[in-house]
C-alpha positions in Angstrom: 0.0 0.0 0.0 1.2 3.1 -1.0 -0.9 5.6 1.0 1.4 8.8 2.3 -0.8 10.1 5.0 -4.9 9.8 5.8 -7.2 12.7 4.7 -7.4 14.1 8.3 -3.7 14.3 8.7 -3.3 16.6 5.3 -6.4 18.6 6.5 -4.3 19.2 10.0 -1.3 20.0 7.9 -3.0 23.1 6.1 -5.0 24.2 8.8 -1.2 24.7 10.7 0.6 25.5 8.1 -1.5 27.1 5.7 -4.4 29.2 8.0 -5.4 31.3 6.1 -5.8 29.3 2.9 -7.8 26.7 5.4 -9.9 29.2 6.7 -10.7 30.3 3.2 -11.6 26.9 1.7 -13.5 26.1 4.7 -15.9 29.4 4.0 -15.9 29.0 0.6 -16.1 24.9 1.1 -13.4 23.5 -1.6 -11.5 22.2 1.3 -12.5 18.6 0.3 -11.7 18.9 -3.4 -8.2 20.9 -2.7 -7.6 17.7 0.0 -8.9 15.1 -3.1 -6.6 16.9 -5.4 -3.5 16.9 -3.3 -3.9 13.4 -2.7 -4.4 12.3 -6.6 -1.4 14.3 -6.7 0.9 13.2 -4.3 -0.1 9.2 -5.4 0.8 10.1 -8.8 4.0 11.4 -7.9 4.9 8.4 -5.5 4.1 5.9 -8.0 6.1 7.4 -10.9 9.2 8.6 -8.5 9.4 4.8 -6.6 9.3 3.8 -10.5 11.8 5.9 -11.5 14.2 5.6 -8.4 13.6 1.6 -8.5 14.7 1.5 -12.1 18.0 3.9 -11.7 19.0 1.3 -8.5 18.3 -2.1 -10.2 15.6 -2.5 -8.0 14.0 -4.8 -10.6 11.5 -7.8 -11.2 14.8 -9.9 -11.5 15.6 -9.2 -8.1 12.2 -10.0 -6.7 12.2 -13.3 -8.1 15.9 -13.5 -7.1 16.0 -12.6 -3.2 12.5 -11.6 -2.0 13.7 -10.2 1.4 16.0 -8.1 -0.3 13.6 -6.5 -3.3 10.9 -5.4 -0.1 14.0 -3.7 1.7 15.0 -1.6 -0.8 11.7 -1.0 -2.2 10.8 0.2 1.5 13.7 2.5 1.5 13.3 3.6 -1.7 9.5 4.4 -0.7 10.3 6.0 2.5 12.7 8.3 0.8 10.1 9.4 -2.2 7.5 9.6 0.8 9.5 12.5 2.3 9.9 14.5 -1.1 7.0 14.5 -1.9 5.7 15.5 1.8 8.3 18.6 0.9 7.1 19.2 -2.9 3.5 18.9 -2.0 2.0 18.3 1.7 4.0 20.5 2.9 4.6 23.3 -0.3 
């Protein structure tokens, strides 16, 4: 699963970060579409960046099949690590 964070944490994460924007999309009442879009956008981005990072560390199908235990440690890293971009790019931009 490659959730990054539940709907209520992103919501907390504007409303502290972002008050004023918060406060304005809870009056005008897009703060459940800006929350939906920020999530279709931060999934996008985590599947194409574990992609991308998988590919350019031979983190590959071969390796799977190869050493299991191995494949899910890297691809746990590798996730971790696009998990905290894109918490900087996105959640947190």
């Amino acid at each position: 699963d490659l959730h990054l964070c539940d709907r209520r944490q992103r919501q907390m994460c504007i409303r502290d970060s972002k008050h004023l924007l918060y406060t304005t999309m809870l009056i005008e009442g897009t703060l459940n579409s800006y929350l939906a879009d920020i999530d279709k956008q931060a999934q996008e981005r985590l599947l194409l960046l574990t992609k991308q990072i998988a590919e350019q560390e031979n983190v590959t199908e071969q390796l799977k099949a190869d050493n299991a235990m191995l494949w899910v440690q890297k691809m746990n890293e590798i996730q971790s690590r696009v998990r905290e971009i894109i918490y900087n790019e996105i959640i947190y931009a």
